[in-house]
C-alpha positions as CSV (number, residue, x, y, z in Angstrom):
1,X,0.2,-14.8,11.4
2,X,1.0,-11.3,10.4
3,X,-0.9,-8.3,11.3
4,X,-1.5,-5.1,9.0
5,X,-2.6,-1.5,10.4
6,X,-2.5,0.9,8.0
7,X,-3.0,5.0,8.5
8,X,-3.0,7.9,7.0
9,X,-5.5,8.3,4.6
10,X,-8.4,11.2,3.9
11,X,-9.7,14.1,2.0
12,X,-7.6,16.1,-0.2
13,X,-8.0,18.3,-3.1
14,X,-7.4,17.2,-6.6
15,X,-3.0,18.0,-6.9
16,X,-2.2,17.5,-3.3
17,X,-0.4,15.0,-1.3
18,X,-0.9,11.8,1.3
19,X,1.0,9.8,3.1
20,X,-0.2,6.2,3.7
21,X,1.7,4.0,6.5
22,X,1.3,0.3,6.6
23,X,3.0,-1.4,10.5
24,X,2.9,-5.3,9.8
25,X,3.8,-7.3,12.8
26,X,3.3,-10.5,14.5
27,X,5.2,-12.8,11.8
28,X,6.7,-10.8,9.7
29,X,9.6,-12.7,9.2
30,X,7.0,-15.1,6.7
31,X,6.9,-11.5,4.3
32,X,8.2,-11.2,0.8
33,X,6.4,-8.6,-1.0
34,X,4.2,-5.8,0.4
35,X,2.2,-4.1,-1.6
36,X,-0.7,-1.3,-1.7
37,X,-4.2,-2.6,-3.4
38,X,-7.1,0.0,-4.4
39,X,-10.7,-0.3,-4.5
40,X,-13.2,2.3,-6.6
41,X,-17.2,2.0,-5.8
42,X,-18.1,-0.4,-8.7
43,X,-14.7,-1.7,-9.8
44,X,-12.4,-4.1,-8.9
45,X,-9.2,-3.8,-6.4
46,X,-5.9,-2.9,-8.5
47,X,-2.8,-3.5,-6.9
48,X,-1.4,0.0,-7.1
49,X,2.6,-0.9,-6.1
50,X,4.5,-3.6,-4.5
51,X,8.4,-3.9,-2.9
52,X,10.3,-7.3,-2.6
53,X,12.0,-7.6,0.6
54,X,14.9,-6.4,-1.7
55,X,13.3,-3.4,-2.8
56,X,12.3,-3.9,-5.6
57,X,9.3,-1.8,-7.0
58,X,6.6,-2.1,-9.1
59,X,3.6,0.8,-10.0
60,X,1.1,0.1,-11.6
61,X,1.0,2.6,-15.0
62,X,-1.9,5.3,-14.0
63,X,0.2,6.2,-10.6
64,X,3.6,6.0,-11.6
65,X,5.9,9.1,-11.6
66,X,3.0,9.7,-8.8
67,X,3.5,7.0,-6.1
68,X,6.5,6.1,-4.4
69,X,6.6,2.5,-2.6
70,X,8.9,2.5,0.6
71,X,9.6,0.0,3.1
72,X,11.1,-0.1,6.5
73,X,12.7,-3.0,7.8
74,X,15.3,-1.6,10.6
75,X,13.1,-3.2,13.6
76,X,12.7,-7.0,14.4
77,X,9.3,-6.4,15.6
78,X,7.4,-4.6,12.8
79,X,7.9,-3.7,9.1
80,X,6.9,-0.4,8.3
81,X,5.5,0.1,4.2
82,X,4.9,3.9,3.1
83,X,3.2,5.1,0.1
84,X,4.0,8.3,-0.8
85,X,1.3,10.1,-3.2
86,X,1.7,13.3,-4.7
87,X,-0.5,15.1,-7.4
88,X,-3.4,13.3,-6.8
89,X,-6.2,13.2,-9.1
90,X,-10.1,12.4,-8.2
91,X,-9.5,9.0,-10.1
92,X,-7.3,8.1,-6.6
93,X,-10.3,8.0,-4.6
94,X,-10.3,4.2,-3.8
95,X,-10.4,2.6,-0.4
96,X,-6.8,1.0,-0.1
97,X,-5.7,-1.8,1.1
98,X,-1.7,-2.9,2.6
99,X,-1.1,-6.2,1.8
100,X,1.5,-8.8,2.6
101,X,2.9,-11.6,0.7
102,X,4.3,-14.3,2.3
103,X,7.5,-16.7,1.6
104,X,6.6,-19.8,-0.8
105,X,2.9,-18.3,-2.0
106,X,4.2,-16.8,-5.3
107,X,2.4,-14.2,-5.8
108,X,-0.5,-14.1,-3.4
109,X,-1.1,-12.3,-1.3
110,X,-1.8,-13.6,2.0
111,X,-2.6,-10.7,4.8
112,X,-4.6,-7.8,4.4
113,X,-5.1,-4.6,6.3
114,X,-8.4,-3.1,7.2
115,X,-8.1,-0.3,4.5
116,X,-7.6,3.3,4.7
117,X,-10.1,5.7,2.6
118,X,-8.3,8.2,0.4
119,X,-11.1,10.5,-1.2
120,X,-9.4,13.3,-3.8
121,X,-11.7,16.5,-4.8
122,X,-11.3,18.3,-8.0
């Protein structure tokens, strides 16, 4: 099993910045992809960006240029994912989500964090 903790969110005004941190441990040698999902009252979660264990990275077109995906994988016992958001807008306010991927389920994903509220004023 892998367990996600993520941190960092809360209330900023509309062209400020946030950190979010994601720790994933337990398992984590079962992880492909990590990834950032969002959730808006009334609308459906988004995956907002993802890295492969290679670092590859993928935005989703409303953040990009915004967002920037990061991963940590120095330690044996816990992966590390960042998401760096500058210039936010009151369209980011969304609950969001870390997410995990795991080896041989495509691209599901398999382990989820509690979720971190990011609220933007304008």
């Amino acid at each position: 099993q892998v367990q996600l903790v993520e941190s960092g969110g809360g209330l900023v005004q509309a062209g400020g910045s946030l950190r979010l941190s994601c720790a994933a441990s337990g398992s984590i040698f079962m992880i492909n992809a990590m990834g950032w999902y969002r959730q808006a009252p009334g609308k459906q979660r988004e995956l907002v960006a993802a890295i492969t264990r290679g670092g590859i990275t993928t935005y989703t077109d409303s953040v990009k240029g915004r967002f920037t995906i990061s991963r940590d994988n120095a330690k044996n016992t816990v992966q590390i994912v960042y998401l760096q958001m500058n210039s936010l807008k009151p369209e980011d306010t969304a609950v969001y989500y870390c997410a995990a991927n795991r080896v041989g389920a495509g691209g599901r994903y398999d382990y989820w964090g509690q979720g971190t509220q990011v609220t933007v004023s304008s």
